[in-house]
C-alpha positions as CSV (number, residue, x, y, z in Angstrom):
1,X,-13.3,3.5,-12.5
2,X,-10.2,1.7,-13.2
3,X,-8.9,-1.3,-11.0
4,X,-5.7,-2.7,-10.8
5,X,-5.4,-6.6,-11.0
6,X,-5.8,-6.7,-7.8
7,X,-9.3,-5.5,-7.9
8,X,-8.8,-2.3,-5.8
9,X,-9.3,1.0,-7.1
10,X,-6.3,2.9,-9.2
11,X,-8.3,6.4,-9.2
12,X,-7.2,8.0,-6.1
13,X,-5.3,5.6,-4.4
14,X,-2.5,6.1,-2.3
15,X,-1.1,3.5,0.0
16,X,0.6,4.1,3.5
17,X,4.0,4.3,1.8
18,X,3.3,6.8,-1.0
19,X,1.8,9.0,1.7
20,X,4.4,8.7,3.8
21,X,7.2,10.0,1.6
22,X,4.9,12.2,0.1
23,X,4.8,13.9,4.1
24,X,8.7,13.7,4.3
25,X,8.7,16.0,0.6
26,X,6.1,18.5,1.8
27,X,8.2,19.4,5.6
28,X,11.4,19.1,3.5
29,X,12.0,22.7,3.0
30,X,12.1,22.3,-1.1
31,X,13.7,19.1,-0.6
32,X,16.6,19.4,1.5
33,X,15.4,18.1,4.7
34,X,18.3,18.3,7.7
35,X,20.7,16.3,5.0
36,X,23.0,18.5,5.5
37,X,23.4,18.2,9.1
38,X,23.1,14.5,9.2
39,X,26.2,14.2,6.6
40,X,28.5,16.7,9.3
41,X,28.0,14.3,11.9
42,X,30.0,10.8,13.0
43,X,26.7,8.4,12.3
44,X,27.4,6.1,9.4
45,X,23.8,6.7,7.8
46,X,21.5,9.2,7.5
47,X,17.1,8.9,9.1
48,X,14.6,7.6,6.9
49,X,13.7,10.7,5.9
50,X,16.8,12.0,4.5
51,X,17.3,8.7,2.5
52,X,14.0,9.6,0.9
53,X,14.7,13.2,-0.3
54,X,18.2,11.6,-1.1
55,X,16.0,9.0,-3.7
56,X,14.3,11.9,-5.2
57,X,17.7,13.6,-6.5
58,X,19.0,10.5,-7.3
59,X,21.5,9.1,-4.7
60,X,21.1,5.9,-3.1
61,X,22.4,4.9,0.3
62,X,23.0,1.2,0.6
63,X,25.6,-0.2,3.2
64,X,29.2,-1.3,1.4
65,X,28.5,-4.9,0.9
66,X,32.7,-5.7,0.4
67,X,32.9,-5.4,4.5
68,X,29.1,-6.0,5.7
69,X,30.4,-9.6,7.1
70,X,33.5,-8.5,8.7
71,X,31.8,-5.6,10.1
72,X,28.9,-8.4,11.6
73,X,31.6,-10.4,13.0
74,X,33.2,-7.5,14.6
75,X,29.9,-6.2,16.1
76,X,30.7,-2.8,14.3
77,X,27.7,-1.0,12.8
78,X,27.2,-1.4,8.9
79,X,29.5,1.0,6.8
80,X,27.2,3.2,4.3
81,X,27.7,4.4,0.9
82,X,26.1,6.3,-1.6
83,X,25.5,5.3,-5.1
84,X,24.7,8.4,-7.4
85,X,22.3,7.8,-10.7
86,X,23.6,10.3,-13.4
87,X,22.5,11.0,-17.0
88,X,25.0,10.7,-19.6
89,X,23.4,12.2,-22.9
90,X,24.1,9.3,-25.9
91,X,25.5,6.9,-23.1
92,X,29.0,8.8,-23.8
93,X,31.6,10.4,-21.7
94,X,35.2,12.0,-22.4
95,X,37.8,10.7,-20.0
96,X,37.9,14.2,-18.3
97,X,34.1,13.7,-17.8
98,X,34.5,10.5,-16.2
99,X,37.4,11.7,-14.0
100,X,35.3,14.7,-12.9
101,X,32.6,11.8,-11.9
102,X,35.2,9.5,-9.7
103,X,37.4,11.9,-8.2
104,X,36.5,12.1,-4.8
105,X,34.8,15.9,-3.2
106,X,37.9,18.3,-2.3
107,X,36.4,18.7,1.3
108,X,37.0,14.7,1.8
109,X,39.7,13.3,0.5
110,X,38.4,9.4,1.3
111,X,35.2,10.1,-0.3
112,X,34.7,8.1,-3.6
């Protein structure tokens, strides 16, 4: 049997965490979860377990850290963003390409 450096057993071992998002993937409905709904709605983030099916395909939702303070000091809720990961094949794009990547969706025009 394997062990980690920490001396526990790497075989089958899942911790609470792994299990846990594991459980959000399998009731997902082939990972897309109620994301959609959440995203048509006036809350500023989305639950826990649409942030993890979000992971999976790659987009990251991390509050805007340009107005956390002045948010805090306003007693507003934290303004959310979302950070996309993309693969760019030889770490090259055409300035078309990276247009098509920045312009914001056609169905919000704030949306960047």
């Amino acid at each position: 049997m394997i062990r980690a450096e920490t001396g526990r057993d790497c075989g089958d071992h899942r911790d609470e965490a792994g299990t846990a998002v594991e459980d959000i993937k399998r009731s997902s409905n082939y990972l897309r979860g109620a994301i959609s709904q959440e995203l048509d709605n006036d809350v500023a983030s989305v639950s826990n377990e649409s942030e993890q099916i979000l992971k999976f395909h790659g987009i990251y939702a991390q509050d805007n850290r340009d107005v956390r303070r002045e948010r805090a000091v306003k007693g507003e809720e934290l303004d959310y963003i979302f950070m996309i990961r993309v693969g760019v094949p030889g770490g090259r794009l055409t300035t078309d390409q990276w247009l098509a990547l920045d312009a914001p969706p056609p169905t919000s025009p704030t949306a960047r």
